[in-house]
N, C-alpha and C positions, 0 to 999 in steps of 0.2 A: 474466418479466412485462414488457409495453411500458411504459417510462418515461411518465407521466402527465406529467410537465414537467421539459423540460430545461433550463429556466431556475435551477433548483432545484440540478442538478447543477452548472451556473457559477456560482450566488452561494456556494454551500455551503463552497468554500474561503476566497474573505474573508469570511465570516460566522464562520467556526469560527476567521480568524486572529485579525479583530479584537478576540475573546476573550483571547489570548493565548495559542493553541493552533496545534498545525497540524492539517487534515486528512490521514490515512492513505489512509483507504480509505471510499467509498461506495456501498455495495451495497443495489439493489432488491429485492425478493423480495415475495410477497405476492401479492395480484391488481389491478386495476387501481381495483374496489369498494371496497378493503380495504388499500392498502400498506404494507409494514414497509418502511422507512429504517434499515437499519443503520449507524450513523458509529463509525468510529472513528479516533479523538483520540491526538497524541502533544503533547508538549512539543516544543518547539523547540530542537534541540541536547540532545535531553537522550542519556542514554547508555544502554543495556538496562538492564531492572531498577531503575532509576530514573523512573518516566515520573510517569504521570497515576494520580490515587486518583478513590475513588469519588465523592468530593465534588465532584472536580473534573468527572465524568461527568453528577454531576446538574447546576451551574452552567451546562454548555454545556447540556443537554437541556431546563434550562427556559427560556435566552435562545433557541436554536433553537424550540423549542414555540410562541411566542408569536411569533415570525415566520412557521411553517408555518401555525399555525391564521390569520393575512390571508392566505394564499395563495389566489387564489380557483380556482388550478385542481387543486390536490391535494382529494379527498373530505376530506369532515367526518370519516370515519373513518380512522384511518389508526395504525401506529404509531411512535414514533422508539424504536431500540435506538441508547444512547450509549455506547461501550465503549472501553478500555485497546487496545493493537494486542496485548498479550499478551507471553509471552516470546517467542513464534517471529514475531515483528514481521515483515507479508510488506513488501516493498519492491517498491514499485510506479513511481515519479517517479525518474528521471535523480536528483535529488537523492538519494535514501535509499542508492544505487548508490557514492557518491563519501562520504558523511557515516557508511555501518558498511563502508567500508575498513580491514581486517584483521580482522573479526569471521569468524565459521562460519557460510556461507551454506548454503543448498542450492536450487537452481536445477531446474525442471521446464521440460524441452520439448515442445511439438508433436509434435516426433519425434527421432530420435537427435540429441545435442547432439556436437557435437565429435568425431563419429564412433565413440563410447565407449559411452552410455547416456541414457535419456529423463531420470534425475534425476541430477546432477551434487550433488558434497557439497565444499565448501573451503573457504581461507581466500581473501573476496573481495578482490580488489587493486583495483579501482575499474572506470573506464573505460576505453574507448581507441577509437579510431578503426575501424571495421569492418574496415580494411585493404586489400589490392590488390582491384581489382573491388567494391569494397564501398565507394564515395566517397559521402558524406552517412550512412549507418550508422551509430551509434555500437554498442560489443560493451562486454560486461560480463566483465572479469577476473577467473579464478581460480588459485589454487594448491591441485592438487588434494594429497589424501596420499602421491602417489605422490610428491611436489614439482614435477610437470610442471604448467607453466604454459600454459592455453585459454584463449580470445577467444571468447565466442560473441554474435551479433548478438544483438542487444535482439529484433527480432522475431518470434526461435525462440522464446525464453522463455516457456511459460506461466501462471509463477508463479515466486516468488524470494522465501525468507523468514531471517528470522535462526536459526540453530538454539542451542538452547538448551544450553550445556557445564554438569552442577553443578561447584562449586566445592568 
């Protein structure tokens, strides 16, 4: 769906902070007639399985609500979904990359990552510099199970989430 207002997606992060909240993740869907606004909402520093409840879901969705509806270029109809990131929290922002350092990520590429495989599974060690030929890059560390340690550029990556271990 083409974005009706991208003004929406730049206030959307200080609107969900000044809550008390961070934004995760902002995804369109819908038609241009009719759009779904899906937000999802974490706590700041908070740690897996600790996040956001439902209350706190509906607190942002009806401060959000009554800013969308003055919006005078989103339709009168439209919907907002306000949700948890879940257990498998994806990480999207340089930030989430450096803040679940040592967690179990698992990383999706474009195309083979590391020379290995399109989904990559480890424990994430943070950032690092893209490396030779790769100046201005940043690359996302992992420690896969084999214990070998890969760099892969941020702009391989198609997606990157927390994987979920029971306890």
């Amino acid at each position: 769906m083409a974005r009706p207002v991208v003004q929406i997606d730049s206030e959307m992060d200080s609107r969900v902070g000044d809550l008390g909240f961070e934004l995760v993740d902002l995804v369109w869907a819908g038609s241009t007639a009719r759009p779904i606004l899906r937000v999802r909402i974490d706590r700041p520093d908070t740690v897996p399985g600790r996040g956001v409840s439902v209350d706190d879901c509906a607190v942002v969705s009806r401060a959000l609500e009554a800013w969308l509806d003055e919006h005078e270029a989103l339709p009168e109809r439209y919907t907002l979904e306000v949700s948890s990131p879940g257990v498998d929290r994806p990480l999207v922002r340089e930030r989430d990359f450096v803040r679940f350092s040592g967690e179990n990520v698992a990383v999706k590429g474009h195309d083979v990552l590391a020379g290995r495989s399109r989904r990559l599974e480890g424990e994430l060690l943070g950032l690092a510099d893209g490396g030779e030929g790769d100046e201005g890059t940043v690359a996302v560390r992992l420690r896969l199970p084999s214990g070998d340690e890969v760099s892969i550029p941020r702009d391989e990556i198609a997606g990157a989430n927390l994987v979920f271990t029971w306890k």
